[in-house]
Steps between C-alpha positions, in 0.01 A plus 500: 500500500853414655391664819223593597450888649339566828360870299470622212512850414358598130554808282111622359502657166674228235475262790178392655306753213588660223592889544194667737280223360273316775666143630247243335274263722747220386816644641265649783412144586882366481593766712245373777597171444859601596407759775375195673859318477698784569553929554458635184627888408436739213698795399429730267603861395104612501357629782291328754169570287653332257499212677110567628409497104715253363575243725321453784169390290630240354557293808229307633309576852628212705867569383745479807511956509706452775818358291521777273713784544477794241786716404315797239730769389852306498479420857448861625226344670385172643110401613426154686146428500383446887180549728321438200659794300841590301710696775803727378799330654713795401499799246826671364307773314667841366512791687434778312820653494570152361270518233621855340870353517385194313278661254779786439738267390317307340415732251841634464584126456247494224602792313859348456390169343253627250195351686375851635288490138195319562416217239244562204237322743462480855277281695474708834748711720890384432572558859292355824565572843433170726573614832832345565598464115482744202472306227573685124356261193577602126186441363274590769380349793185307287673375219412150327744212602600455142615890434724466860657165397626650162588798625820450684570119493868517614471803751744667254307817499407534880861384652631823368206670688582291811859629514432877414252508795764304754777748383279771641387359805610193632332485803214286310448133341377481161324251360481385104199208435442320223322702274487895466567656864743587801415472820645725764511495918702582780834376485515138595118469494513190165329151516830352673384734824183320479664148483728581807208633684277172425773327629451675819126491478458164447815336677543302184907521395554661117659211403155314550343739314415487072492851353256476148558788229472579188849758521788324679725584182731809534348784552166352588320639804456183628925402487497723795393179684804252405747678770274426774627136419108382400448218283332667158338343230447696191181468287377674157137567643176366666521158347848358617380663848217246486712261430753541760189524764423171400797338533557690883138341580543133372820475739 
């Protein structure tokens, strides 16, 4: 690389896994190797259980725990893993006056675009409450990897849905990832809160930092980040993440 980064923050789903797929022993094992150079972060719109089930497995007992910070549900909440257990830094759940607002515009937001009809098969609920995200997914919360990639490849049919819901309240950020859902939390609460706050938690600068994601084009939930001023380096899935790990390791 030109220059090496002092941290590096990764998106999960189309990043270090395919969509709420487990993180293979390989990349589990890269990750270690680079937890042991350097902090390492991983945000993701899933909640924290998420994380439990898909990620934290995958990385081997001796791994350097204490390196990795954990941003589940668009950084509405951050853990840091210390006396021997992960440790909520800090939680920006919904109240529940929160969640009726979100939920009532939501569906008013999905009547106007058509997407209030449910598709001829479901895999699960469409919408999931995380705590400090609702998250809405077309095709359910379940669905195979291939039916989300196909479904709405250019956001085309969920950036309508994004800007209904923000013409009702605005008070919110909304989220669209790279396959078949929107991801909603309090206003300000998006994955370039959780870069300025691992700037602070860390004492690391952003401009030392590498963001990895599989989003960064327009629209993506993870081109939130590029304001912050973080470096970002785009990838097309798990096996260009590998790569790049390798090439941050050999330096």
């Amino acid at each position: 690389m030109d220059c090496t980064p002092k941290l590096v923050a990764f998106d999960l789903d189309g990043t270090l896994a395919e969509s709420k797929q487990p993180v293979t022993k390989e990349m589990g094992k890269l990750l270690a190797k680079l937890l042991h150079k350097m902090p390492v972060a991983v945000m993701s719109g899933g909640a924290y259980h998420q994380f439990e089930k898909q990620l934290l497995p995958a990385l081997p007992s001796d791994a350097q725990f204490e390196n990795l910070y954990l941003f589940p549900t668009s950084a509405g909440r951050c853990y840091m893993y210390k006396n021997s257990a992960w440790q909520t830094v800090y939680d920006h759940s919904f109240s529940e006056e929160e969640k009726a607002t979100v939920l009532k515009a939501l569906h008013e937001a999905l009547v106007e675009t058509g997407l209030d009809q449910p598709p001829p098969q479901l895999w699960g609920e469409q919408i999931e409450d995380r705590g400090a995200q609702i998250s809405w997914s077309a095709l359910g919360q379940q669905a195979p990897i291939e039916e989300k990639k196909k479904w709405d490849p250019d956001r085309k049919k969920r950036m309508p849905l994004r800007d209904a819901f923000l013409k009702r309240v605005s008070d919110f950020s909304v989220g669209v990832n790279a396959t078949n859902t929107i991801d909603i939390t309090r206003k300000g609460i998006t994955k370039a809160y959780g870069i300025e706050q691992l700037a602070t938690m860390s004492g690391i600068s952003i401009n030392e930092m590498l963001y990895v994601g599989d989003a960064l084009g327009e629209g993506g939930n993870d081109a939130v980040v590029i304001p912050t001023g973080v470096r970002t380096h785009e990838v097309s899935g798990p096996t260009e993440t590998a790569a790049l790990i390798e090439e941050i390791v050999r330096v």
